[in-house]
N, C-alpha and C positions, 0 to 999 in steps of 0.2 A: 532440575526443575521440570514439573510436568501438571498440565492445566487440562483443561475441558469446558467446551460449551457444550450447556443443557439448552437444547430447543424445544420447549413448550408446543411451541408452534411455528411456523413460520415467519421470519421477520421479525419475532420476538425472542432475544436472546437473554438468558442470562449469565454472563460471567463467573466462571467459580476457577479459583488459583488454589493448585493444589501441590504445596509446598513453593510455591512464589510470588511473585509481586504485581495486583495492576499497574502499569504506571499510565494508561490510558484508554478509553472507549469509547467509542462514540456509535450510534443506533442511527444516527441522522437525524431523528424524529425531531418534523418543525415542518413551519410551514411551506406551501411548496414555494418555488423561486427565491428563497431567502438566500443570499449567498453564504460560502461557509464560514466571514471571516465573521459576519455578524448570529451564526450558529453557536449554540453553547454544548459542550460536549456534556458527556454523565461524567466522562471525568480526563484530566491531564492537560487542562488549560485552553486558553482562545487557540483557533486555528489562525496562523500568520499567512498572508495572504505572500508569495514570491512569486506569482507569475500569473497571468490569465484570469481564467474564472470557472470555480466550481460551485452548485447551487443545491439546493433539495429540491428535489421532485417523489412525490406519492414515498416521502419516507426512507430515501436513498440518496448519493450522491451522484449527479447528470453534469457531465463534463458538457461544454460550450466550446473550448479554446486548449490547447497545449496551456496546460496547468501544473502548478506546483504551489500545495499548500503545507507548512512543517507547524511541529510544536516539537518545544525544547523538554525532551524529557529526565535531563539530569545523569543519562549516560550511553557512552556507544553500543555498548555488546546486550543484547536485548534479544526479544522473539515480535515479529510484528505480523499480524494475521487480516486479512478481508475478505470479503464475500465479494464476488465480480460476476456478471452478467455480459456474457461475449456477446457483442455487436458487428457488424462492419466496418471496415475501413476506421479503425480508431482503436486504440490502446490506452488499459487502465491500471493501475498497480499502488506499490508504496515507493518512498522515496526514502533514502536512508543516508548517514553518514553526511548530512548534507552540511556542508561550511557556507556555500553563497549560490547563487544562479548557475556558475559557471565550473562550480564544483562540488560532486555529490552522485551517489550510485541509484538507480531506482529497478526494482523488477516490474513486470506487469505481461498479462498477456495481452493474445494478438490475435484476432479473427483467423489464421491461417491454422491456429490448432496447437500453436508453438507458446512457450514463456520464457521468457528471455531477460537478464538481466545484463544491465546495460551502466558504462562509466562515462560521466561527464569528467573532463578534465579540462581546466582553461577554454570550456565552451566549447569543446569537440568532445561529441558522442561516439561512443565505441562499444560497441559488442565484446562482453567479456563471455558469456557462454547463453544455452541456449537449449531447448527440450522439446519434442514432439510429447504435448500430451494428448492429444487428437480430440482436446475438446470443439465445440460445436456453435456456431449460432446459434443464441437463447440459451445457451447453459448456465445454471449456475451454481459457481464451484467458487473456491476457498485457497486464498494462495498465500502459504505460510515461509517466511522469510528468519533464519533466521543466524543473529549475528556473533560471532564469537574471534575476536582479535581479527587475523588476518583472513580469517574463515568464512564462507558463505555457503548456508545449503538452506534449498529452498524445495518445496514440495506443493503439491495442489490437492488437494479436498484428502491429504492422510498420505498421500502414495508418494514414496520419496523420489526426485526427480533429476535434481545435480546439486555440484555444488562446486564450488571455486576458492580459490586462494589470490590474494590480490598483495599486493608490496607495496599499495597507494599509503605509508606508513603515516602522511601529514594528513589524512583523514580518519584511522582510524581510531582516534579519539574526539572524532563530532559524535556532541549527542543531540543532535537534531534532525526528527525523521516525519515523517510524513507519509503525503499522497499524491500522485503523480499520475497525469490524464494526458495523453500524447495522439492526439489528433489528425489524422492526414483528411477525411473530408467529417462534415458534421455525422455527428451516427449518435448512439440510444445506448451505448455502455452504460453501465451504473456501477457504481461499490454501495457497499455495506457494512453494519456491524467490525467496524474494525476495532484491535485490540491491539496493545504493545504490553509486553509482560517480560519481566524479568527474570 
């Protein structure tokens, strides 16, 4: 399977699947302070609200709170893609394989330059691996995840980065994934343009 966004311009994406499947996208676009449960995507269903609070601001999604929002898209092994704008002190990504709060993997970066993806298990977080990509405050870059059985490799703005092997065997047929906002003080991340494709 291999896709491609066509960027007109900036902030304006259009989606084209080339030999695969949307199975979801969303541009943000809506009004500002709308939270996201009550946001309607371009496509792949209502965002389900599991934790916290994510909102639109100027066209983007602006974390408030350690957040986790999924939609059920019909199966695990998948490609999930976002556009992220690194901040301070806070962390932003997708959520994936997620079965409930207390169980479910998410990646995202991290102000310090690094992406890291990360396992919840029975409500303990753990560090499964982890990449100096030496991005920057105010960058904004594109962190591509993606999932195949026991497989994970994930990449930022095209350039391949890691990837893992996990044995978590009771998750890896959740097909519910998401977006994931991890907080340590208030800060100005944002996502974007997120895609999940088959």
């Amino acid at each position: 399977m291999s896709y491609q966004i066509i960027r007109p311009k900036e902030h304006i994406y259009t989606p084209v699947v080339l030999g695969g499947r949307i199975l979801a996208f969303d541009s943000f676009t809506g009004a500002d302070d709308t939270l996201l449960e009550n946001h309607t995507p371009e496509k792949g269903g209502a965002w389900k609200n599991e934790m916290g609070s994510l909102r639109i601001l100027s066209n983007k999604v602006k974390s408030t709170s350690n957040a986790v929002y999924t939609q059920n898209l019909g199966r695990a092994d998948l490609t999930l893609e976002i556009d992220y704008t690194v901040d301070t002190d806070g962390a932003m990504g997708v959520a994936f394989r997620f079965v409930d709060i207390n169980n479910y993997f998410y990646a995202y970066a991290y102000s310090n330059g690094f992406i890291y993806i990360q396992n919840v298990t029975t409500g303990a977080d753990t560090n499964m691996v982890n990449a100096n990509v030496g991005h920057s405050v105010g960058d904004y870059l594109r962190l591509k995840v993606v999932l195949a059985g026991n497989n994970f490799t994930f990449s930022v703005s095209g350039d391949h980065t890691g990837s893992i092997n996990t044995s978590s065997a009771s998750r890896n047929t959740a097909a519910i994934h998401g977006l994931k906002s991890y907080n340590f003080t208030p800060f100005d991340g944002r996502l974007d343009n997120y895609i999940a494709t088959r």
